[in-house]
C-alpha positions, -999 to +999 in steps of 0.1 A: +776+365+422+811+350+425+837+353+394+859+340+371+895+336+376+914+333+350+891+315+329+880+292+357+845+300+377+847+305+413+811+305+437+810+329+461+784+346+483+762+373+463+788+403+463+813+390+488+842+404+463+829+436+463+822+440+501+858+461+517+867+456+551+847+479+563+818+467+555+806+482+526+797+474+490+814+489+464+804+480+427+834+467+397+835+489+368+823+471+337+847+458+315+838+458+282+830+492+265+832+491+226+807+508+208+777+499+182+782+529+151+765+538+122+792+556+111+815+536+083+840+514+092+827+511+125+839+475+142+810+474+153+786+486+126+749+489+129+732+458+118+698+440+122+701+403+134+737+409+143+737+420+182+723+400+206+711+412+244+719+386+275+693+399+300+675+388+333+644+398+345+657+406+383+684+429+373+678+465+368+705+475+348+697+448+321+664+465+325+670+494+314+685+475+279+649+455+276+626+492+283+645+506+259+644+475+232+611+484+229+609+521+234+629+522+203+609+494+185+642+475+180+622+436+189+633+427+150+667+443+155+684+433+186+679+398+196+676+391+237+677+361+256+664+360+290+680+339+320+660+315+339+650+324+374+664+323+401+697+325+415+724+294+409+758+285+417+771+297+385+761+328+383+733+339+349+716+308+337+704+305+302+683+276+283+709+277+251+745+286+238+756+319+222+747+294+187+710+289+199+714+252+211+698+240+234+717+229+268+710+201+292+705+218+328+711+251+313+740+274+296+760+300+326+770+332+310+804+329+321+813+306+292+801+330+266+827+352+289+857+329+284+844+325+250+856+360+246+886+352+263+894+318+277+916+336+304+896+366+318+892+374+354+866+392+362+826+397+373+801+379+348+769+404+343+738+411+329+731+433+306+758+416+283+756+428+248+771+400+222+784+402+186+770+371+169+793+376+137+826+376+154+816+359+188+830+388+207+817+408+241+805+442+226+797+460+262+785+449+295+777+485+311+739+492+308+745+532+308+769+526+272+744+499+261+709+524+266+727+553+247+734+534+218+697+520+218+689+555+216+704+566+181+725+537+169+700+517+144+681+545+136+688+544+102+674+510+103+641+515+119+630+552+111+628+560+147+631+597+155+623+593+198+655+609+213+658+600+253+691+618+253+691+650+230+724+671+230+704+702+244+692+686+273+725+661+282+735+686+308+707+678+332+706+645+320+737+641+328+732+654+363+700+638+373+720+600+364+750+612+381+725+620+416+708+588+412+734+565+405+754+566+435+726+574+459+698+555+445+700+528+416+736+522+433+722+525+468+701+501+473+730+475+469+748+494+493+724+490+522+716+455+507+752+445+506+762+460+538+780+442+562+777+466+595+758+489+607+771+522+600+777+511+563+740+502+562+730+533+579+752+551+556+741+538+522+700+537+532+703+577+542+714+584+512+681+562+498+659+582+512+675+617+509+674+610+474+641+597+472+628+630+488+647+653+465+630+631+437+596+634+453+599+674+458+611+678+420+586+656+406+556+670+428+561+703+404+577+687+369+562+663+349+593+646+346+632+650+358+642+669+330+614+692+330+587+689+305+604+656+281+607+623+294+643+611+290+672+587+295+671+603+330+637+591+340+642+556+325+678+546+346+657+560+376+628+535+367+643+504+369+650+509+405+620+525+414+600+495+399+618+473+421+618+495+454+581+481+470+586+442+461+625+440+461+644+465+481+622+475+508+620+444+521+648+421+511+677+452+516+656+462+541+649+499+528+619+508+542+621+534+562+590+542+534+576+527+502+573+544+470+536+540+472+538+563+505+553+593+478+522+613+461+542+622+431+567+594+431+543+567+433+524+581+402+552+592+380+559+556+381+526+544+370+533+570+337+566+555+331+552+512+339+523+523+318+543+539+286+538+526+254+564+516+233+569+514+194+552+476+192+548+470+230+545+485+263+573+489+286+551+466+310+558+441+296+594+438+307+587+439+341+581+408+357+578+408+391+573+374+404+611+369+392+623+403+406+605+399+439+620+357+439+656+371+426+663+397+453+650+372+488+669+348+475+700+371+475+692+381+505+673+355+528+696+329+544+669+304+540+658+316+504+620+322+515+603+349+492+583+374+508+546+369+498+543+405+489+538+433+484+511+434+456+507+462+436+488+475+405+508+498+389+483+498+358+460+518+377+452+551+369+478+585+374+476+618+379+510+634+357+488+652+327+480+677+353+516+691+350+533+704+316+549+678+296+559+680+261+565+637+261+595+624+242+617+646+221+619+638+183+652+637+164+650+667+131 
């Protein structure tokens, strides 16, 4: 959703400077990528009430930030502000400053951007996670941003959950690196296309994903066998969009997720998972998600009227072996 240049905002078509001559969509690397510590003499030392999350509810990547704010029971931790719906000329919209004011027809992100540097170029996205003390950009890449989540204030809150235990990283590590490009990546790509062999392309390697998925999970409880990890949780966040977002609007749908036995109920598991003080849920909101992605990609910005699901209904995942969530010693 368009840029800055050199300090100064620039509107653009969704993804326009990210779409090659050829056609297809290829995403900007992040930008920022310091690093929350507990360790001493950290810049950026583990605090509660120091960090804050900038985070919209259409966006997978800042969803993976919110699931895991309160997988970790970190609500009294890491403050979060949301963005207001919808999709506007200036990119992220939120009701108040990076000081908690208020502002008159709403505050774009990109100034808490050029707060961090009055002369960046560069993309403006959510998630965005935001040093309060010194007023600086900590990271914007969700897959930093979850691991840090995952051990970073556990001193602070007692939590022992580990999504990404040092045993298991391997095929973590492999499962993300199999999804990204193919899945939470590739939706965008068949979105964002711009001719027909990109689109064909990019929504082949959709589906050919989404069946290795469906032929893994049909026999383990969950991608890294028997514990749920960080694996299962980046793959969420696109999965809960797929039915209402992507299969329409980026026109994926050569199937649903709901048409995938084991699929379509290892996502109930994961929508239904509790967390520390409140269930992951509860970050999902998909009136905005369903509004957010026709409007990126309906010329006249009219919003599909469904699909509607119930993904509180009842699974069938205890039938395999699962050990659940891995605890830290």
């Amino acid at each position: 959703m368009a840029q800055l240049y050199n300090g100064e905002w620039r509107d653009s078509a969704p993804a326009a400077e990210e779409v090659g001559e050829d056609g297809q969509f290829r995403r900007t690397e992040s930008r920022f990528r310091d690093w929350i510590s507990p360790e001493p003499g950290a810049d950026y030392p583990a605090e509660a009430g120091r960090y804050r999350l900038w985070v919209a509810a259409v966006c997978p990547w800042a969803s993976r930030t919110t699931a895991y704010r309160v997988l970790k029971g970190l609500e009294d931790v890491v403050a979060i502000s949301w963005a207001l719906p919808g999709i506007r000329s200036e990119g992220w919209v939120f009701s108040h400053d990076q000081f908690g004011n208020r502002v008159e027809g709403g505050f774009p992100l990109h100034r808490l951007y050029t707060a961090h540097d009055p002369h960046l170029t560069g993309k403006v996205t959510v998630p965005t996670l935001w040093d309060e003390q010194t007023g600086r950009i900590v990271n914007n890449e969700s897959a930093d941003i979850i691991r840090m989540l995952n051990s970073a204030f556990d001193a602070i809150t007692g939590d022992r959950q580990d999504f990404c235990p040092e045993s298991l990283r391997p095929r973590i590590d492999r499962w993300n690196e199999a999804i990204y490009p193919a899945l939470n990546n590739g939706v965008y790509r068949a979105g964002f296309a711009k001719t027909q062999a990109a689109y064909d392309q990019a929504v082949a390697g959709v589906f050919a994903m989404l069946d290795q998925m469906e032929t893994h999970l049909a026999a383990h409880r969950y991608l890294a066998g028997e514990w749920l990890t960080e694996a299962d949780w980046r793959a969420f966040t696109t999965l809960v969009r797929f039915d209402v977002g992507y299969h329409g609007a980026f026109k994926c749908n050569r199937r649903a997720i709901e048409d995938y036995p084991a699929l379509r109920n290892y996502l109930r598991e994961l929508y239904q998972w509790e967390g520390v003080t409140s269930p992951v849920a509860d970050t999902v909101l998909f009136d905005q998600i369903r509004r957010g992605y026709y409007e990126l990609a309906d010329k006249h910005g009219i919003v599909a009227v469904g699909p509607e699901l119930d993904l509180a209904t009842p699974h069938d995942r205890e039938r395999l072996p699962g050990k659940g969530v891995w605890l830290k010693a």
